[in-house]
C-alpha positions, 0 to 999 in steps of 0.5 A: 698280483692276482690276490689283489683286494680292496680293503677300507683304510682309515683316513688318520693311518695313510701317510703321504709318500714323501718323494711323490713329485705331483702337485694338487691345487685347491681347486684341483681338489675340489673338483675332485670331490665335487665328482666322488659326491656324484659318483662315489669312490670309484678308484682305490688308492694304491698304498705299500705295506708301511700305509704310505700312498703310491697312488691317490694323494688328492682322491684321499684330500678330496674324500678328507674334504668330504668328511669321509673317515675312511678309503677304499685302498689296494696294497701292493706288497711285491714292489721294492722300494726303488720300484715304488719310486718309478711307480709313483712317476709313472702313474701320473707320467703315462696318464698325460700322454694318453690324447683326445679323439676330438670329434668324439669328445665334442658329442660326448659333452654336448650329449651331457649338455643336452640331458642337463648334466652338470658337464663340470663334474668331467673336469672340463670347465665351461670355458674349454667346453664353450671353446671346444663345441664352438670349435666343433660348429665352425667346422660343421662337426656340430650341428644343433638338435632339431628339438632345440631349434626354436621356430621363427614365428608362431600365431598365439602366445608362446607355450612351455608343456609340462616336462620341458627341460630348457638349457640355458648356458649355465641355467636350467629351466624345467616345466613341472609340477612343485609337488612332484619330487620328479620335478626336483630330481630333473632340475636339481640333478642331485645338487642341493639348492642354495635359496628358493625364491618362490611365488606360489599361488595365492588361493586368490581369483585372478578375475577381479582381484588381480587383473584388474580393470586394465586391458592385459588379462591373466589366466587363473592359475591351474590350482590354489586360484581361490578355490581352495579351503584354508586347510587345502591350502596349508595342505598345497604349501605344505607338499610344494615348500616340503619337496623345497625344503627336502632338495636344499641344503642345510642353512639354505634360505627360501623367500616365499611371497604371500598375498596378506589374506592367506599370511596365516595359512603359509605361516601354518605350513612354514611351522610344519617344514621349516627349522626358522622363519628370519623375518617378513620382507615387503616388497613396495610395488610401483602401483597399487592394486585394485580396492575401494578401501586400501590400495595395496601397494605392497607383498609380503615375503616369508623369510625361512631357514632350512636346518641350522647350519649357518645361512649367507646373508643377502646384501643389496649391490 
């Protein structure tokens, strides 16, 4: 026992131990490997010396599911065959009498919650943890962080700073800049995004060109407010939209608006970072702008395709 060591086994020469009781769901499976692609292959899988699993059925369907060609595995050589037997019994038996000391598995998933981690990856679904934090309020065994507590009333219009990370049930929304990849790493948590769906500046002046003559006025944006060259500007989306494309998945979609007078220097960027543009999108706005010319009443939308992998196609419901 004490000469006990971690070798690496391939996948193809394990044999599932045909009297292993325990049942897996997909989904079971899948949770599986969503935690071992955040927290990586912690727990060996326990075999005999005929390959054949006492110990990690589904860590090894999980790490197949991943594409992983190979697990990290201990061989217990000392157990007989009928020992084998009560092995595989007790590994999964003993873990289900273990309990939960309530209190300290409240903080602990509302400490998860509070830094934006993606508490699921636990195997605690939202359902339960939504049940057992409203369990923990009602007692009075929760109370909310002080910083979460939104004021009343405030004179002036409401103001996110740069750094703000707001948990919103299920979303997230973080205050920062796109060109930092700081920014991505705090929303993303190490997930890869699906689709973007971004409205970058437009290097156009907001005084006169988009507000207007009605009584709301926009500020100018902090940069790429009509100050910019045509150079600076490809430069601008070429940093913001290639920090995008590096934190999404392969076969992910980014629809990115355009105002027409620079469609030419996103196309430039868009030739730099991406693998695809699928097409040019119009948005017909409600009213059309200001111009003693053409009105427009239209936005154009870039339509480009990380990588080659196969994309989800968008349908209207």
């Amino acid at each position: 026992m004490r000469n006990l060591q971690i070798e690496q086994t391939p996948i193809h020469a394990l044999k599932p131990h045909d009297r292993n009781a325990r049942t897996h769901s997909r989904r079971q499976i899948r949770q599986l490997a969503n935690a071992m692609e955040r927290f990586g292959f912690c727990n060996p899988v326990i075999i005999d010396d005929d390959q054949k699993i006492l110990a990690g059925h589904a860590r090894v369907k999980a790490a197949e599911l991943l594409g992983h060609t190979s697990v990290p595995t201990v061989r217990l050589s000392h157990l007989s065959d009928a020992e084998k037997r009560a092995y595989i019994l007790a590994d999964n038996r003993l873990a289900e009498k273990a309990g939960w000391d309530r209190s300290l598995l409240v903080l602990e998933l509302q400490g998860l919650i509070d830094i934006g981690f993606d508490v699921e990856l636990t195997g605690f679904e939202i359902p339960e943890v939504d049940l057992l934090l409203d369990e923990a309020l009602e007692a009075g065994g929760l109370l909310p962080a002080a910083e979460d507590e939104l004021p009343a009333s405030r004179n002036g219009p409401p103001i996110s700073r740069p750094g703000d990370f707001w948990v919103l049930d299920v979303h997230h929304l973080f205050c920062g800049d796109a060109r930092a990849p700081d920014s991505y790493d705090r929303l993303l948590l190490g997930k890869k995004a699906d689709l973007l769906f971004t409205d970058p500046p437009y290097n156009v002046r907001i005084d006169g060109h988009v507000s207007g003559l009605g009584r709301v006025r926009h500020a100018e944006f902090a940069m790429a407010s009509g100050e910019m060259t045509g150079t600076q500007y490809v430069c601008f989306l070429t940093d913001s939209l290639g920090l995008a494309v590096k934190t999404s998945r392969d076969g992910a979609l980014h629809y990115v608006f355009v105002d027409w007078r620079h469609s030419y220097e996103l196309m430039s960027a868009g030739r730099e970072i991406y693998d695809h543009q699928l097409n040019l999108c119009v948005w017909n706005k409600d009213n059309g702008g200001m111009g003693s010319f053409y009105r427009s009443k239209h936005e154009l939308v870039m339509v480009f395709k990380v990588g080659n992998a196969p994309h989800v196609n968008i349908e209207r419901r």
